[in-house]
N, C-alpha and C positions, 0 to 999 in steps of 0.2 A: 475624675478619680472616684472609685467604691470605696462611700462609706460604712463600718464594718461595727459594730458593738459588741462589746467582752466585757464578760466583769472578773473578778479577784476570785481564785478558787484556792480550800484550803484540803482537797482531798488527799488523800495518802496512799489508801487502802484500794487495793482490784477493784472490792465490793463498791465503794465511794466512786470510784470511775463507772464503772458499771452502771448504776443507780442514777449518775450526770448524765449520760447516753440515754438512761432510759427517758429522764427528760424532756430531752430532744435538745441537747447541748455537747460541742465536740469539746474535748481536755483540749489545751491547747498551750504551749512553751513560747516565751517571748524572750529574746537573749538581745545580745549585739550592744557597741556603745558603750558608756560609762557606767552606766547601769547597770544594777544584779539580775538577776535573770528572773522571772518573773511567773508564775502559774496563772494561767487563763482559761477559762472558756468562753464556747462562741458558740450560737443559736444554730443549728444546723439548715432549719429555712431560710435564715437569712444569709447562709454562707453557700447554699447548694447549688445557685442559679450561677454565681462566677466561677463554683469551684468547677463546675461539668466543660469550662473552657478551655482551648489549649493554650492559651496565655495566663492562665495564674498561675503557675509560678514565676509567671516572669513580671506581673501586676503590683505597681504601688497601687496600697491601701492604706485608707486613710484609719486606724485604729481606736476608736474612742472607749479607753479602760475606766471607766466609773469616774468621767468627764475628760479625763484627760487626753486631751488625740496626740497620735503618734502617726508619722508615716513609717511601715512597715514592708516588708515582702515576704511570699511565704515561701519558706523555701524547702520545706518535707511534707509528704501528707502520709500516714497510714491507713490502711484498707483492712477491713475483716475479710479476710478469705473466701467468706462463705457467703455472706451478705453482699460482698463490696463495696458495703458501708464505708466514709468515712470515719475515722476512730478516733485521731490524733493529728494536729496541726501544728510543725513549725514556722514559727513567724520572726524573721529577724528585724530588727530596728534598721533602718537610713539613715543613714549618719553624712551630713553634708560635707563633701570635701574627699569620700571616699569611690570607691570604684567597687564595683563587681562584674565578677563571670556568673551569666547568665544563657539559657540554651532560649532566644528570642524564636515565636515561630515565621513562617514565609509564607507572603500571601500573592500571589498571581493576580494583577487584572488585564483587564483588554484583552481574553481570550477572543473576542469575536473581530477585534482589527489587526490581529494576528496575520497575515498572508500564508506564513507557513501551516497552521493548523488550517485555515482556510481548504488548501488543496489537500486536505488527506491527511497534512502531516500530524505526529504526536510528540505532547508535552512530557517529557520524558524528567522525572522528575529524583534529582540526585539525595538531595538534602531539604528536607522539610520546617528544619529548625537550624539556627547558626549559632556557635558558640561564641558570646562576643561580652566584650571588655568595655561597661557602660558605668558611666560616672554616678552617683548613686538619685542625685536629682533630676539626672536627663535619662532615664532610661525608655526605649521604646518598646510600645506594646506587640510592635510589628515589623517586618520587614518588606519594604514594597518592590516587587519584581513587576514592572511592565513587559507586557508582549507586545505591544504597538509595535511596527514593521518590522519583525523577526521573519526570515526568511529557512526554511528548512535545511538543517544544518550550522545554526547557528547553536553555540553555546555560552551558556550564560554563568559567567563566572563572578567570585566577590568581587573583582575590579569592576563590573559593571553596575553597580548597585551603589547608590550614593548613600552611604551613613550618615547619621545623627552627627554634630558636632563634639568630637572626641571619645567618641563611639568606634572601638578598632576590634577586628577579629583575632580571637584567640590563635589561628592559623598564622603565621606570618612567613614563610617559608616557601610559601606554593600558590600562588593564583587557582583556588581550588572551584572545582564545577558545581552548583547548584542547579541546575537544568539544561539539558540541551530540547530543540525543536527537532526533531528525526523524522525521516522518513518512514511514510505505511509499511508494513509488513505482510504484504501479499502473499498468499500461498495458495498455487496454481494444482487445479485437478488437473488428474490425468486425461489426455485426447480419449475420445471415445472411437472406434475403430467405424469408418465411412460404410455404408449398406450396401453389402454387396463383394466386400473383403474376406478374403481367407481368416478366417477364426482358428488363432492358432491351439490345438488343446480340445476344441469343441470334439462334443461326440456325439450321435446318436441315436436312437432307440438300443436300448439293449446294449449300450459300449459300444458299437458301431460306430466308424469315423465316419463325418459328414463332408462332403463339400460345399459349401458356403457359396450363395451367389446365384447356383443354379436353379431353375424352375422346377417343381417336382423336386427337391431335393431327395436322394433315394437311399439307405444305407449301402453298404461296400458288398453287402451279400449278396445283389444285385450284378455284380461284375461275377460273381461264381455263379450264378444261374447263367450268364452269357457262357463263359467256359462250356457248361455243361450242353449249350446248345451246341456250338463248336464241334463236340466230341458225336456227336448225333449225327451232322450231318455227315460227318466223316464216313459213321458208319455204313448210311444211308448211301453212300455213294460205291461202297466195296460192295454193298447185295445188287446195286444196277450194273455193274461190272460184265461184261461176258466173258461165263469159262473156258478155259483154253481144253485143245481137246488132246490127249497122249494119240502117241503114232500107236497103232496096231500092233499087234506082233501077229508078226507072219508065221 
């Protein structure tokens, strides 16, 4: 358990908050319990290293207000906009005998005795955090999801997942999915056209259609010069002709 130091703050004023920050001390509210509600601050070094985790809000801390320890949880944090500094710390009391909703985070092991991730497949991931109904002395920092022999195509729902002793999910309604194991998602280029194949569209020199495949490939203006031989020889063959000759007149 993190333990946490705060002392008694009597500020009022913006300026007096301000001036606490400038410090290097977050304002900070402490409620819950039979107790009145309480003004705090807390050392910003000493709260920065668990505050950067995804588990504090969901962390008992052990609280010690000018000796007095308390277990607490924090359960608001404000942010400066600009900075994203922390600014302001809700921290409630645990009170033994009670229950809280809390968003616990999920943590995956045995990625590598996986079989389904193994061959390709992907951890496809639903829910990162689970809303759940923990007794205020038993709360866990975590939820553990093994992949040991998950097979592709499996899904891994809150029935799979063994809780804390009286530890129950806010859902109760639906066997809901926190992960499945899925299949790769392959995406296939297009066939490349064999050497040697009609190229549909190809043109060329000059927008001239090609044939493809052929040796000397020649453009189409090549079949009208043949034409034009064609028309030659024709000619060529009317001047070797012999003239016929008219009858005489008598």
């Amino acid at each position: 358990m993190n333990n946490l130091k705060a002392i008694k703050r009597e500020t009022v004023t913006t300026g007096q908050l301000n001036k606490l920050r400038e410090d290097g001390f977050i304002p900070a509210i402490l409620y819950g319990g039979k107790d009145p509600n309480a003004k705090i601050s807390v050392e910003k070094k000493l709260v920065k290293n668990i505050l950067n985790s995804d588990s504090f809000l969901s962390t008992v801390l052990e609280l010690d207000v000018d000796g007095n320890k308390l277990k607490v949880i924090p359960r608001d944090i404000a942010y400066n906009v600009i900075s994203d500094e922390p600014i302001h710390i809700d921290f409630m009391r645990v009170v033994t005998g009670t229950k809280i909703v809390l968003e616990i985070p999920v943590k995956f092991i045995n990625n590598d005795d996986c079989p389904g991730l193994k061959v390709g497949g992907v951890l496809n991931i639903v829910r990162r955090k689970i809303e759940l109904k923990c007794p205020a002395e038993n709360i866990p920092e975590e939820i553990i999801v093994d992949l040991k022999n998950l097979e592709i195509g499996t899904s891994i729902k809150i029935s799979f997942i063994k809780l804390p002793e009286n530890v129950t999910p806010v859902i109760v309604d639906r066997d809901f999915v926190i992960a499945t194991v899925a299949a790769p998602t392959v995406l296939k280029e297009p066939e490349k056209p064999a050497e040697g194949e009609t190229v549909e569209g190809a043109e060329g020199a000059e927008g001239s259609p090609v044939v493809a495949g052929a040796e000397g490939t020649t453009p189409a203006a090549t079949s009208k010069e043949s034409d034009a031989a064609k028309k030659d020889d024709k000619t060529k063959g009317k001047e070797q002709a012999p003239e016929k000759k008219l009858p005489e007149k008598k």
